[in-house]
C-alpha positions, 0 to 999 in steps of 0.5 A, spaced: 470 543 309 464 542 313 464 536 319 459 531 317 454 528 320 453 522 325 448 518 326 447 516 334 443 512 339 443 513 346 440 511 352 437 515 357 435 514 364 431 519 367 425 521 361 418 521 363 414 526 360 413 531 354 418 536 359 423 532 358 423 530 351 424 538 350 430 538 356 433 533 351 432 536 346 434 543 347 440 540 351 442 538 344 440 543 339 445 547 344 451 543 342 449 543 333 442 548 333 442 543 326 441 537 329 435 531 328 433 529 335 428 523 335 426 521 343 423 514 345 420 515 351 417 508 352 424 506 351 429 511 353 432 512 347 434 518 342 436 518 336 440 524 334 444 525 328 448 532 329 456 534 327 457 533 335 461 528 337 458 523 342 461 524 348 459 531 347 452 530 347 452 525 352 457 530 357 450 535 354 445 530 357 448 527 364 448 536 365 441 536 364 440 532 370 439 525 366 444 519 365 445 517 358 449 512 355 451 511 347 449 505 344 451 501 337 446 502 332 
């Protein structure tokens, strides 16, 4: 049975620019190649929607150099 899909919400410390949005962006792909990611830059979000758990793609974000939290939708 496939694992179903979660709907998260971080925030991220540490994004600036268009190259961060791709670091993040492929730190997840990395965890599920399958995943939605919709980075905020203005107000240090992003929005993923994966089957990966949310630690994992907070461990996954904090090893690409930024700081991120989940937050509660």
């Amino acid at each position: 049975m496939e694992e179903p899909r979660k709907d998260l919400l971080m925030q991220v410390e540490g994004m600036t620019c268009q190259g961060c949005v791709n670091s993040v962006t492929k730190a997840i792909q990395r965890l599920d190649p399958g995943a939605r990611v919709d980075v905020d830059l203005d107000h240090g979000r992003v929005h993923v929607v994966t089957k990966a758990q949310a630690l994992e793609v907070t461990q996954a974000l904090n090893a690409a150099g930024y700081e991120a939290t989940g937050m509660t939708m």
